[in-house]
PyMOL commands that place a pseudoatom at each C-alpha (Angstrom):
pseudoatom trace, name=CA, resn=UNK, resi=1, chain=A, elem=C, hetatm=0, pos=[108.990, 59.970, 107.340]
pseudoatom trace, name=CA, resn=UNK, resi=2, chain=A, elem=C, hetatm=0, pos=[106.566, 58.668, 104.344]
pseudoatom trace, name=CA, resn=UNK, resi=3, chain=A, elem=C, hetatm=0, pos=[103.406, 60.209, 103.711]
pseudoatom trace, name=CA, resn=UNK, resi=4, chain=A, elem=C, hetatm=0, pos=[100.637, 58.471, 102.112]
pseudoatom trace, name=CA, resn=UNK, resi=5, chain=A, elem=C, hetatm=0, pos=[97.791, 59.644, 99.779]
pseudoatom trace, name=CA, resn=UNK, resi=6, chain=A, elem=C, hetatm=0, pos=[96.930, 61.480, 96.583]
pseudoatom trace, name=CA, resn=UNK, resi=7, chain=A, elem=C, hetatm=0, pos=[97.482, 64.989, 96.204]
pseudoatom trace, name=CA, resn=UNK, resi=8, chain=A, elem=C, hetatm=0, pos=[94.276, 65.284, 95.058]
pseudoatom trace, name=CA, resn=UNK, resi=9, chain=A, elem=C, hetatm=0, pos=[92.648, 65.589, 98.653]
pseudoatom trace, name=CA, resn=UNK, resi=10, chain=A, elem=C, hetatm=0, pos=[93.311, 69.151, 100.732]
pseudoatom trace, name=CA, resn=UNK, resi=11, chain=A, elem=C, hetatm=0, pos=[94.074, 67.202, 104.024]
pseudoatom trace, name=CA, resn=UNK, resi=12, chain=A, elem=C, hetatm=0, pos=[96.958, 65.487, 102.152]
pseudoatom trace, name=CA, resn=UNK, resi=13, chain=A, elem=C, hetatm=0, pos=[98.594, 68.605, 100.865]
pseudoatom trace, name=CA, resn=UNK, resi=14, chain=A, elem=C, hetatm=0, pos=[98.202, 70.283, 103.457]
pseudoatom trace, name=CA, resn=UNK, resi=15, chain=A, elem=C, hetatm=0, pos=[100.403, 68.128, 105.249]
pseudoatom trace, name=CA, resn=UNK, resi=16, chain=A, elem=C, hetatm=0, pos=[102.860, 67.978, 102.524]
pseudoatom trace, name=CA, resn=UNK, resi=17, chain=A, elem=C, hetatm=0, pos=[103.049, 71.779, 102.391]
pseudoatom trace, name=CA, resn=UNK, resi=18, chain=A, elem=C, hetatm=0, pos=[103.552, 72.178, 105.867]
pseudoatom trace, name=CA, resn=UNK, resi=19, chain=A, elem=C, hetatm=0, pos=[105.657, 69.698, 106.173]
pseudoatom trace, name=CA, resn=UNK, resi=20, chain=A, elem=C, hetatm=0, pos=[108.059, 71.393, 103.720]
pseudoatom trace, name=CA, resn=UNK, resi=21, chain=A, elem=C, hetatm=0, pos=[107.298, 74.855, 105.486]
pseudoatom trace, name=CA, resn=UNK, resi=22, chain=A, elem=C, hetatm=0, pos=[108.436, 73.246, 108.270]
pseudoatom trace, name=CA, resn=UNK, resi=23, chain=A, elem=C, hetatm=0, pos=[111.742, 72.169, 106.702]
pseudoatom trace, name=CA, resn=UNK, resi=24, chain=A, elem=C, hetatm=0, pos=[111.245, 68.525, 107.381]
pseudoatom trace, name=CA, resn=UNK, resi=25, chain=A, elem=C, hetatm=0, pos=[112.372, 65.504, 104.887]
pseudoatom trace, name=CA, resn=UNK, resi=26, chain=A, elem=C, hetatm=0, pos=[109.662, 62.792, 103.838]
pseudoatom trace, name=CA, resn=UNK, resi=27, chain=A, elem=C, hetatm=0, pos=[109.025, 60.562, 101.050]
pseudoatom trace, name=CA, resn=UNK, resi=28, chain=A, elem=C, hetatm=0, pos=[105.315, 60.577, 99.610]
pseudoatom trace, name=CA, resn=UNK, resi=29, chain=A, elem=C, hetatm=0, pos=[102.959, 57.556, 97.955]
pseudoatom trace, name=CA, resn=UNK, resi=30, chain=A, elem=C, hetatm=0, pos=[100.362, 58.453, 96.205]
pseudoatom trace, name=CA, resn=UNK, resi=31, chain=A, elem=C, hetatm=0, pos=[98.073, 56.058, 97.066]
pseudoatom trace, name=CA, resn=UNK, resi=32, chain=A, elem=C, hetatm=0, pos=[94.045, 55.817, 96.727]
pseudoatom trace, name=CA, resn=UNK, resi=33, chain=A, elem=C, hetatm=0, pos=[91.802, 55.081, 99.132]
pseudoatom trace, name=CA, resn=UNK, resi=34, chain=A, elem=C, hetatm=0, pos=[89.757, 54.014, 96.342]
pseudoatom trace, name=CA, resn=UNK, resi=35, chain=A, elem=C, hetatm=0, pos=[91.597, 53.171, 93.622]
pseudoatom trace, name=CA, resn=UNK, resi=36, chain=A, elem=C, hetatm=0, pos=[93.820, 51.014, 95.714]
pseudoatom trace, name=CA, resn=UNK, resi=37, chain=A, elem=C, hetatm=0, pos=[92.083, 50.083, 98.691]
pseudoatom trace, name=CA, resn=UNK, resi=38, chain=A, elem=C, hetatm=0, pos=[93.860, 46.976, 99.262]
pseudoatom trace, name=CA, resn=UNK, resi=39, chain=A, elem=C, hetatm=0, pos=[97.324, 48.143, 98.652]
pseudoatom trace, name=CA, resn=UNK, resi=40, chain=A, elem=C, hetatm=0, pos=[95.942, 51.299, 101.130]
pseudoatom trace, name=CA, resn=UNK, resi=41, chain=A, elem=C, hetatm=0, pos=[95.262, 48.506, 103.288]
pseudoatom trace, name=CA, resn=UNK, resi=42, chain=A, elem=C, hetatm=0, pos=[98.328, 47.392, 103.811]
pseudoatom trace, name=CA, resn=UNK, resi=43, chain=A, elem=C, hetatm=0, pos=[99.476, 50.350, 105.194]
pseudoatom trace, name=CA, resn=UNK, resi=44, chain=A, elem=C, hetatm=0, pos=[96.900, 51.508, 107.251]
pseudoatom trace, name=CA, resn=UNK, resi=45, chain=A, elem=C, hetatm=0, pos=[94.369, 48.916, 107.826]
pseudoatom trace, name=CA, resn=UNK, resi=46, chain=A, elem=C, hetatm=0, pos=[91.540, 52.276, 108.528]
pseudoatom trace, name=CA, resn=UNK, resi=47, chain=A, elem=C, hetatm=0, pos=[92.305, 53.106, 105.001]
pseudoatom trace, name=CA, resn=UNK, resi=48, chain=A, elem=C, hetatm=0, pos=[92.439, 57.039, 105.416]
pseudoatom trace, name=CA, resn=UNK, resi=49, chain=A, elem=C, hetatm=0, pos=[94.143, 59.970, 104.074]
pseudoatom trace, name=CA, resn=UNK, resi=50, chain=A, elem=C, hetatm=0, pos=[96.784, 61.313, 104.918]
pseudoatom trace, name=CA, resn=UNK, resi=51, chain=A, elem=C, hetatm=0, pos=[98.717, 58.336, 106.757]
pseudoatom trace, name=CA, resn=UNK, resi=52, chain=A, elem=C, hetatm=0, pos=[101.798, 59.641, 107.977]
pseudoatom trace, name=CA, resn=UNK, resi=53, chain=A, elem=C, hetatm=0, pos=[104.709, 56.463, 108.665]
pseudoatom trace, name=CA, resn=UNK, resi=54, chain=A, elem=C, hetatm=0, pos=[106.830, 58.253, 111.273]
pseudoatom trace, name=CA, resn=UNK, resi=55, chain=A, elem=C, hetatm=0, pos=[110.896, 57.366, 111.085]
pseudoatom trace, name=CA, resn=UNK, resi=56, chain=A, elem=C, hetatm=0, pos=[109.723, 55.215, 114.053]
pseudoatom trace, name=CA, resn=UNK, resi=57, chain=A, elem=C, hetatm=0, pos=[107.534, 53.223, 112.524]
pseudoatom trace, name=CA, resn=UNK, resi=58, chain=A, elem=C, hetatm=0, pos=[104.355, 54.648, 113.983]
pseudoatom trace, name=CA, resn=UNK, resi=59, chain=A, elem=C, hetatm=0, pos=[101.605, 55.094, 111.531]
pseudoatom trace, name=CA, resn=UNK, resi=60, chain=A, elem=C, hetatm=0, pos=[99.496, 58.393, 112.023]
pseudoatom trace, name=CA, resn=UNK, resi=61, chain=A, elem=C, hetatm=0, pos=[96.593, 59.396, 110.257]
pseudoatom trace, name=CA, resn=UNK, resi=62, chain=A, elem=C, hetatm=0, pos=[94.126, 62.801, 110.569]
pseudoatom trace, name=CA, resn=UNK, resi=63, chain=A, elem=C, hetatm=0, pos=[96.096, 65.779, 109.330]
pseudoatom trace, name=CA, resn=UNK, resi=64, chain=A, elem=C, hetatm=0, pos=[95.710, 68.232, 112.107]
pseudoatom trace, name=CA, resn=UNK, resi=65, chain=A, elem=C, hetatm=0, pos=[97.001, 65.532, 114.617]
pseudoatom trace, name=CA, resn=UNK, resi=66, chain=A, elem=C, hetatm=0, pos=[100.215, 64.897, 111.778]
pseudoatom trace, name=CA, resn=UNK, resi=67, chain=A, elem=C, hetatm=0, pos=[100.564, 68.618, 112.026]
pseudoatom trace, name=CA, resn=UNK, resi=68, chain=A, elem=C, hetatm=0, pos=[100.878, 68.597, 115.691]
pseudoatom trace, name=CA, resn=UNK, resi=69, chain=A, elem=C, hetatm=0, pos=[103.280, 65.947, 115.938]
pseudoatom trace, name=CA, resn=UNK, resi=70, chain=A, elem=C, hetatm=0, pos=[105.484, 67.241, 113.029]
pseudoatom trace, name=CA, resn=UNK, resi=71, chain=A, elem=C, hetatm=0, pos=[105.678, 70.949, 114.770]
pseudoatom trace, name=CA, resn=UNK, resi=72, chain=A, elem=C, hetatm=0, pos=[106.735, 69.478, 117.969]
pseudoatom trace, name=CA, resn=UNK, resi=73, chain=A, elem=C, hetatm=0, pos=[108.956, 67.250, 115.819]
pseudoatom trace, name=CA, resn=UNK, resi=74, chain=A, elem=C, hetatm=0, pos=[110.717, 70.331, 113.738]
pseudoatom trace, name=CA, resn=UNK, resi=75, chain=A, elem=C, hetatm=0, pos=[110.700, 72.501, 116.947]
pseudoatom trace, name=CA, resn=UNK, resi=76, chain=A, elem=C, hetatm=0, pos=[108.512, 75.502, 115.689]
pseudoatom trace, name=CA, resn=UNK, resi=77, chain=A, elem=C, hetatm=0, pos=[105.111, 75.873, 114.975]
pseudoatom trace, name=CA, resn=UNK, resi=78, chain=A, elem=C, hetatm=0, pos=[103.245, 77.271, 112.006]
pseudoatom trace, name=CA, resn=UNK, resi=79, chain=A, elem=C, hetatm=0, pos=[101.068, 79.019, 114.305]
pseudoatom trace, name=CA, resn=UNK, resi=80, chain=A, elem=C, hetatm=0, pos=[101.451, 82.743, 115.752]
pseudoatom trace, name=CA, resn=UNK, resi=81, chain=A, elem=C, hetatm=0, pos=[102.444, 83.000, 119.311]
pseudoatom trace, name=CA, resn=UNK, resi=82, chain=A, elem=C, hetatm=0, pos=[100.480, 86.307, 120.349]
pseudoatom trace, name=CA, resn=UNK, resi=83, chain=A, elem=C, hetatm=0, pos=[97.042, 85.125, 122.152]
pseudoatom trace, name=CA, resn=UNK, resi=84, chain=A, elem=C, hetatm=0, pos=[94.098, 86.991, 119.848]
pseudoatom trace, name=CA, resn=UNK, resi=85, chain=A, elem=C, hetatm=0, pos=[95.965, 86.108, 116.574]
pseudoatom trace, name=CA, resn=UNK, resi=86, chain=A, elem=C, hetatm=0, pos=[96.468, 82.479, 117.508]
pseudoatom trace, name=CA, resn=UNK, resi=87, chain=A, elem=C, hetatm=0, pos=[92.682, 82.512, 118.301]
pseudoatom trace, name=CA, resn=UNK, resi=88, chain=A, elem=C, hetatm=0, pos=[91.852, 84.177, 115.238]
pseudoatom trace, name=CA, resn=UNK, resi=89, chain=A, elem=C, hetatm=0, pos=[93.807, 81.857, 113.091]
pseudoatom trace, name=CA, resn=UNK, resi=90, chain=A, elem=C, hetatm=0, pos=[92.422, 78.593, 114.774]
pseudoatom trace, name=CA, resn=UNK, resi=91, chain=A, elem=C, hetatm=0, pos=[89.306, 80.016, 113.695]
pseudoatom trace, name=CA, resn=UNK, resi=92, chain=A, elem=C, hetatm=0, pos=[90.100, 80.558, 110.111]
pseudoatom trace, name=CA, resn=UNK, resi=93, chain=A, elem=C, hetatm=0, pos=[91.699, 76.822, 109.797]
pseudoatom trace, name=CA, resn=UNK, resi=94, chain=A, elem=C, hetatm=0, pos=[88.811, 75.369, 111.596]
pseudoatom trace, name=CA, resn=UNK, resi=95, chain=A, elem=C, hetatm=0, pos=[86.721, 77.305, 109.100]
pseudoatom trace, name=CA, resn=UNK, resi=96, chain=A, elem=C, hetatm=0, pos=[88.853, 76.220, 105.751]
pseudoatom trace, name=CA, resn=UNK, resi=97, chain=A, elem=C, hetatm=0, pos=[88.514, 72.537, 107.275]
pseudoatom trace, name=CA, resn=UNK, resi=98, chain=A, elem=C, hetatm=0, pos=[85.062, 72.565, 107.487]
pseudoatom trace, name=CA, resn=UNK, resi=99, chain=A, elem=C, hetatm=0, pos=[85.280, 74.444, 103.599]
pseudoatom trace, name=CA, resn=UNK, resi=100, chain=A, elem=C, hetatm=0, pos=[87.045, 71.158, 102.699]
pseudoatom trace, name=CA, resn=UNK, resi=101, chain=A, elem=C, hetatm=0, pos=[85.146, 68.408, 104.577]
pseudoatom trace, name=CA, resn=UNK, resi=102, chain=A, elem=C, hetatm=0, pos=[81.737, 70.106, 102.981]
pseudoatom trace, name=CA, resn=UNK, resi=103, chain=A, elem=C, hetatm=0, pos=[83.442, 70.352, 99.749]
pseudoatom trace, name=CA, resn=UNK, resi=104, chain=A, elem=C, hetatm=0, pos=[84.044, 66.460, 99.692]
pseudoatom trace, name=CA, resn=UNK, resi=105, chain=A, elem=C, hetatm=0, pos=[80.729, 65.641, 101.039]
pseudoatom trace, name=CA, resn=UNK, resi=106, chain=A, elem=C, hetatm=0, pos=[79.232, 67.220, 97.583]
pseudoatom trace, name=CA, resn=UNK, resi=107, chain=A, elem=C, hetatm=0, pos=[81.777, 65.808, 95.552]
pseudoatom trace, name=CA, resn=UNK, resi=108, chain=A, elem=C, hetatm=0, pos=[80.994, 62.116, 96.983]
pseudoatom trace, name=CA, resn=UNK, resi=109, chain=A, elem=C, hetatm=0, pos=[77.048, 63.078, 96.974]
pseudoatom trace, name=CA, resn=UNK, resi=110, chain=A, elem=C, hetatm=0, pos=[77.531, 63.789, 92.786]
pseudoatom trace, name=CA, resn=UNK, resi=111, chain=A, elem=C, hetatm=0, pos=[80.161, 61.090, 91.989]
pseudoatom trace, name=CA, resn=UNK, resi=112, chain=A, elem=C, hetatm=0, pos=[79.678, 58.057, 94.218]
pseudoatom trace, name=CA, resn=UNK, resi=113, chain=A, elem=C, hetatm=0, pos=[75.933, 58.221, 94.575]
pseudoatom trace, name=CA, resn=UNK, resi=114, chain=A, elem=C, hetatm=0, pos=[73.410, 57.097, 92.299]
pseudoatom trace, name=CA, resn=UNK, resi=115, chain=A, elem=C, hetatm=0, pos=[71.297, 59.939, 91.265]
pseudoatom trace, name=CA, resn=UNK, resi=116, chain=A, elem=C, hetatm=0, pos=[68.163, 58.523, 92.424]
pseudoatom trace, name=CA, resn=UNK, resi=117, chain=A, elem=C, hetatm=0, pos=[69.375, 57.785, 95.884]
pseudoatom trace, name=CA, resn=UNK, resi=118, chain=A, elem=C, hetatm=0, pos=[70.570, 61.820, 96.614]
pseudoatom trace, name=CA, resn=UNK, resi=119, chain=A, elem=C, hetatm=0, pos=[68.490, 63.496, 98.905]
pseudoatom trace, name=CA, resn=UNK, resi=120, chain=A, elem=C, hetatm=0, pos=[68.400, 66.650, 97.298]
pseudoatom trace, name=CA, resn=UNK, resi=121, chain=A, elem=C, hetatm=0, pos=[67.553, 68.759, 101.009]
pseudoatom trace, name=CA, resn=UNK, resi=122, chain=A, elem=C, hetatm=0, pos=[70.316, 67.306, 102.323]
pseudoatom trace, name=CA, resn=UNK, resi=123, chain=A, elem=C, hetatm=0, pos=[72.495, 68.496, 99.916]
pseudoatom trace, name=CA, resn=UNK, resi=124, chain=A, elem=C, hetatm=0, pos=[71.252, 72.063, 100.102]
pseudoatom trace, name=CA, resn=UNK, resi=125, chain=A, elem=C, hetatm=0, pos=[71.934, 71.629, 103.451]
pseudoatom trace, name=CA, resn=UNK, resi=126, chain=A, elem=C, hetatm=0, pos=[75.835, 70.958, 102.777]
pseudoatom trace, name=CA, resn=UNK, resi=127, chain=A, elem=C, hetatm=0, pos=[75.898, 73.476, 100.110]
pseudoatom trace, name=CA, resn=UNK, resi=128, chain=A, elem=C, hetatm=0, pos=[74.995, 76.540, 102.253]
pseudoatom trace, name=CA, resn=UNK, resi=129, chain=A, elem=C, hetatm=0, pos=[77.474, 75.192, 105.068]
pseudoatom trace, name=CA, resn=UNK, resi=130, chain=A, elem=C, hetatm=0, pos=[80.342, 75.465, 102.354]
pseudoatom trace, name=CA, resn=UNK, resi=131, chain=A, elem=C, hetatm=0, pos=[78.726, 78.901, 101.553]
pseudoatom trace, name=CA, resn=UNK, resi=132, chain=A, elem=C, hetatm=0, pos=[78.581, 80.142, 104.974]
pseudoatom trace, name=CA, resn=UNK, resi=133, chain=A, elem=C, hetatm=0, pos=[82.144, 79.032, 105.576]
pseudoatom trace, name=CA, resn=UNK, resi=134, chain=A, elem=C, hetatm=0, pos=[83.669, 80.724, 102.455]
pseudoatom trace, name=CA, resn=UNK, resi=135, chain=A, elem=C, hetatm=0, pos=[82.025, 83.413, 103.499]
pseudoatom trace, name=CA, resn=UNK, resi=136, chain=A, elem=C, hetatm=0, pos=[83.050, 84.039, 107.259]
pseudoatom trace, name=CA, resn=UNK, resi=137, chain=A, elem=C, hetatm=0, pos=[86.849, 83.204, 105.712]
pseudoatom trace, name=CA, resn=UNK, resi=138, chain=A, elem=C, hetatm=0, pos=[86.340, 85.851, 103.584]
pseudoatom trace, name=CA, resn=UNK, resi=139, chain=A, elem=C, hetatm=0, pos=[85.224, 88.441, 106.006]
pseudoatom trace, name=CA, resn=UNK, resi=140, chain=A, elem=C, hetatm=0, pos=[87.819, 87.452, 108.319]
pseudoatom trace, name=CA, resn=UNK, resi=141, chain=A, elem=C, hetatm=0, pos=[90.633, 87.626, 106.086]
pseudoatom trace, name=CA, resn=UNK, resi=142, chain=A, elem=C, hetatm=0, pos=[89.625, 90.735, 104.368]
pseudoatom trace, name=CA, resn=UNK, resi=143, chain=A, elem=C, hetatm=0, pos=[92.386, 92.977, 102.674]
pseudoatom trace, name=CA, resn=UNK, resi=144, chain=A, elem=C, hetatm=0, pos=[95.028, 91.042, 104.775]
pseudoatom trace, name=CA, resn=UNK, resi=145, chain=A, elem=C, hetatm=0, pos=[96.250, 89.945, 101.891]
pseudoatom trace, name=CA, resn=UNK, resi=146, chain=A, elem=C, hetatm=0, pos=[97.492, 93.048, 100.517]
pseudoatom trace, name=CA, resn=UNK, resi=147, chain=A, elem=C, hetatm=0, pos=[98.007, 93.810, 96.926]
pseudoatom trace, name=CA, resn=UNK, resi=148, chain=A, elem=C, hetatm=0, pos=[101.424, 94.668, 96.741]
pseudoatom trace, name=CA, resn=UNK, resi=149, chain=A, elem=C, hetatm=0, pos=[102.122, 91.328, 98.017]
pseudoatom trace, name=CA, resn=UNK, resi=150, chain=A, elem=C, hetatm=0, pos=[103.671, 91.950, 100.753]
pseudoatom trace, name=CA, resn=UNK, resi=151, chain=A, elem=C, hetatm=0, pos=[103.092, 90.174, 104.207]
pseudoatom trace, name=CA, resn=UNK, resi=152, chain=A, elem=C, hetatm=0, pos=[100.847, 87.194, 104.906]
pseudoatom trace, name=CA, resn=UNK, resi=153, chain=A, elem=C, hetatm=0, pos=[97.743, 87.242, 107.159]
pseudoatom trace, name=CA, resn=UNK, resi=154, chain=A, elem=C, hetatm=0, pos=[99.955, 86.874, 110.487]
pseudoatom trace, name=CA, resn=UNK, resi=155, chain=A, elem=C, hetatm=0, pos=[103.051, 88.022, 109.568]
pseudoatom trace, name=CA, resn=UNK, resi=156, chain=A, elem=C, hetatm=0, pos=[105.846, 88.009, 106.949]
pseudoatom trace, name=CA, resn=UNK, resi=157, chain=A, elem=C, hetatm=0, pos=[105.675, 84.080, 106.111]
pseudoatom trace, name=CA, resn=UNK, resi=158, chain=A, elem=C, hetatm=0, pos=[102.912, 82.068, 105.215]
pseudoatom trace, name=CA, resn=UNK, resi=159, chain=A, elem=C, hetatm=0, pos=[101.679, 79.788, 108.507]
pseudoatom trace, name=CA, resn=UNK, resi=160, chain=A, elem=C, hetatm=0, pos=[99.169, 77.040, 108.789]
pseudoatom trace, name=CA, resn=UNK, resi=161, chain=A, elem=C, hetatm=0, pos=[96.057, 79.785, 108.326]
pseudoatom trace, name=CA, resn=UNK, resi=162, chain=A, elem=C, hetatm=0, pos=[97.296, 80.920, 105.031]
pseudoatom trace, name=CA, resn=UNK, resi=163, chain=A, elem=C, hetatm=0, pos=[98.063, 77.237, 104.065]
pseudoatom trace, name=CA, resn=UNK, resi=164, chain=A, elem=C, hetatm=0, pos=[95.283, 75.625, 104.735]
pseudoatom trace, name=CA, resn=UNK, resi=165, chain=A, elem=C, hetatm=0, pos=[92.938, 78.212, 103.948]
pseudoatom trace, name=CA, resn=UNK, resi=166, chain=A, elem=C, hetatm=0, pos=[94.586, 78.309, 99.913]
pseudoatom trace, name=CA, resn=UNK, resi=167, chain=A, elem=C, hetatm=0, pos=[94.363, 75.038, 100.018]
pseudoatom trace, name=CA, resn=UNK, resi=168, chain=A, elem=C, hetatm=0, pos=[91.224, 74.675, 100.838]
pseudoatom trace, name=CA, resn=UNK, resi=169, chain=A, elem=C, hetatm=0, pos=[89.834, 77.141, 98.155]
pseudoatom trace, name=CA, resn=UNK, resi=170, chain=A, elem=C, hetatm=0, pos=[92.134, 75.623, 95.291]
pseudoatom trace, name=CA, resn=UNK, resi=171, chain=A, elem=C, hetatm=0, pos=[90.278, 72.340, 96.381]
pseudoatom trace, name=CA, resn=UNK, resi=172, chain=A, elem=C, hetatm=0, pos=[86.928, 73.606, 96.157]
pseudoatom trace, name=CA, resn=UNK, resi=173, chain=A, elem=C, hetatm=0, pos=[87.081, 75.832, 92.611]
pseudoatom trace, name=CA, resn=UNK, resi=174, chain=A, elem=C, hetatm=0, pos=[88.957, 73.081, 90.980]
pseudoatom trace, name=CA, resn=UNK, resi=175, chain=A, elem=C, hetatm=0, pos=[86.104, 70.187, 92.425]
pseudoatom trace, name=CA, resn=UNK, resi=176, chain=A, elem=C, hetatm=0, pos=[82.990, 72.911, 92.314]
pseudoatom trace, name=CA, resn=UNK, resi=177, chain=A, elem=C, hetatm=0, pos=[83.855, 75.403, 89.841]
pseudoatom trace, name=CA, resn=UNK, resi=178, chain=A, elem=C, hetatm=0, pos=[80.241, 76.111, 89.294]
pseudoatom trace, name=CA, resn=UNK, resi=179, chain=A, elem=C, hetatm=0, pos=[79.060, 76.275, 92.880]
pseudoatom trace, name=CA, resn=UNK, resi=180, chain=A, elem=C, hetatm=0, pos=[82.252, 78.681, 93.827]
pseudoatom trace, name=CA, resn=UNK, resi=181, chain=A, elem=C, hetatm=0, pos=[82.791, 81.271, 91.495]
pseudoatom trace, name=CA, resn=UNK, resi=182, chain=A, elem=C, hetatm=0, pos=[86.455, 82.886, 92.423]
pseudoatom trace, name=CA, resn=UNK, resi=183, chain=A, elem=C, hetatm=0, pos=[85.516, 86.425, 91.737]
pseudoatom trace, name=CA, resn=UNK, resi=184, chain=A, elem=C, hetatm=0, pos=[82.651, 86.073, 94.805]
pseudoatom trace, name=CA, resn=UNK, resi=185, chain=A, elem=C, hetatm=0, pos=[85.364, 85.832, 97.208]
pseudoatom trace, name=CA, resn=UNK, resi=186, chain=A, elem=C, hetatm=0, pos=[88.331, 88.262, 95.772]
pseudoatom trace, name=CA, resn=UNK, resi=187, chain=A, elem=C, hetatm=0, pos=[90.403, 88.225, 99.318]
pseudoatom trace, name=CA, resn=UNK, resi=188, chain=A, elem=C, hetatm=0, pos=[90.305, 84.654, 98.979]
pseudoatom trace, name=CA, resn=UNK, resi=189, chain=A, elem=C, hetatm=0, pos=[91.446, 84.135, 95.081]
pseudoatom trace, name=CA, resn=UNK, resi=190, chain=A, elem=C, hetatm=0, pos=[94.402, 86.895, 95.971]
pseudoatom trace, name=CA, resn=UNK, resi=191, chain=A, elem=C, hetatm=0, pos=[94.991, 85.050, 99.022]
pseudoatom trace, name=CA, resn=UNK, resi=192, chain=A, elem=C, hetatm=0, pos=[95.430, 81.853, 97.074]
pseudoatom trace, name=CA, resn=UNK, resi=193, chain=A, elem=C, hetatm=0, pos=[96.747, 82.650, 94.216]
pseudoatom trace, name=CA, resn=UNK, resi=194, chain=A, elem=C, hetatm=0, pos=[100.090, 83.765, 95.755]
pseudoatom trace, name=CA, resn=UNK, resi=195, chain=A, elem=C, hetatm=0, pos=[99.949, 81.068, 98.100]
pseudoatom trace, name=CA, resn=UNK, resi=196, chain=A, elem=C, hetatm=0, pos=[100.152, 78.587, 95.085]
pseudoatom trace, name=CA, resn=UNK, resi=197, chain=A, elem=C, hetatm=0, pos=[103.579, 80.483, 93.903]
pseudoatom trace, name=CA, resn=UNK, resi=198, chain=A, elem=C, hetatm=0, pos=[105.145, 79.736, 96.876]
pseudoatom trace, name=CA, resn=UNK, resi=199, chain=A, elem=C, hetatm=0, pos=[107.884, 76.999, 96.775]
pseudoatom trace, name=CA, resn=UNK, resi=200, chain=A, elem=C, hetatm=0, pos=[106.578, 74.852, 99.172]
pseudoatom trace, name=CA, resn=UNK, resi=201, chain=A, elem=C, hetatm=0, pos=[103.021, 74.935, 96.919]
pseudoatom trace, name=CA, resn=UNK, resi=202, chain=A, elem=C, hetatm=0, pos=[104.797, 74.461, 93.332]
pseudoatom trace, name=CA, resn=UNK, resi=203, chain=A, elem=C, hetatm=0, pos=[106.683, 71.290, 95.208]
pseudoatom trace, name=CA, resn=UNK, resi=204, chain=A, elem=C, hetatm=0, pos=[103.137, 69.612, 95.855]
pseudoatom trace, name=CA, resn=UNK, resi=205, chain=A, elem=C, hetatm=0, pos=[100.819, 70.967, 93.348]
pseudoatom trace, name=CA, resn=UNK, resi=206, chain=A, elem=C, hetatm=0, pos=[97.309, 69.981, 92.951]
pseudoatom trace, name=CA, resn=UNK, resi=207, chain=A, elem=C, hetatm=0, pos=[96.464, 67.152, 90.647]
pseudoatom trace, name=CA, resn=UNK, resi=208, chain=A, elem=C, hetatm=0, pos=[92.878, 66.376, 90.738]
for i in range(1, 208): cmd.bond("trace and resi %d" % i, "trace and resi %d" % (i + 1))
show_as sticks, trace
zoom trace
């Protein structure tokens, strides 16, 4: 398998991470859907990240629907089996996603956007999504993450919750330091932090 896309974005790494979580070989371009559209292009003609070339020769794209295929692929899941805590930690993914696709939105609104074109109530709008988000995660999650480190918010080993929600939060303080100051959400920083010294983390670090 080859997986396409910077490192940079969440929805990227998060397949990367869980792909090597999951055990499962792949190659990896880093590729920009800006700074190399055309060569992007080529690959994907939709231009979007992650793209996911399966050994087939089937080109995926969207990260949750990569995730899906790859678990059915490696023969496990990354999600808990018991009813209420697989419908707790769809929540807290669907929650980290939004976290991420908020998180972007601001970044494009500051970066791509000529500042006389944002519409400032718009992006107070987005602002207190990401807020509201960070802040359900971090009620859900609570002192899950213990302090001895010692167990993971569904078990002994990290799954697709803890994965995506640390990588959701590295995204975010690393794009919006100022907006997201780590010691607001303390479950979330200790929840991340020894996320990002797992193996599988080090092996696809962060390089925005």
């Amino acid at each position: 398998m080859h997986l396409v896309g910077m490192l940079d974005s969440p929805y990227v790494r998060r397949v990367a991470v869980s792909l090597t979580t999951l055990g499962l070989p792949f190659t990896h371009e880093s590729v920009s859907v800006f700074r190399h559209y055309e060569r992007f292009q080529g690959i994907n003609p939709v231009v979007k990240a992650p793209t996911l070339i399966t050994d087939g020769g089937v080109v995926l794209m969207d990260s949750t629907l990569i995730l899906e295929h790859t678990e059915k692929l490696a023969g496990r899941s990354l999600a808990p089996d018991e009813l209420s805590a697989h419908a707790r930690a769809q929540r807290l993914i669907g929650l980290a996603l939004a976290a991420c696709e908020k998180s972007v939105q601001i970044v494009y609104e500051n970066q791509l956007r000529p500042e006389e074109k944002r519409h400032q109530p718009w992006l107070d709008r987005v602002n207190e999504q990401l807020l509201a988000a960070y802040r359900l995660i971090e009620a859900e999650i609570g002192d899950a993450t213990m302090e001895d480190g010692e167990g993971w918010l569904f078990g002994p080993a990290p799954l697709q919750a803890d994965i995506t929600t640390a990588i959701a939060w590295t995204f975010t303080t690393r794009m919006l330091p100022d907006l997201m100051p780590a010691d607001a959400f303390p479950a979330l920083t200790r929840l991340t932090t020894r996320a990002e010294a797992q193996e599988a983390f080090k092996a696809w670090p962060y390089d925005g």
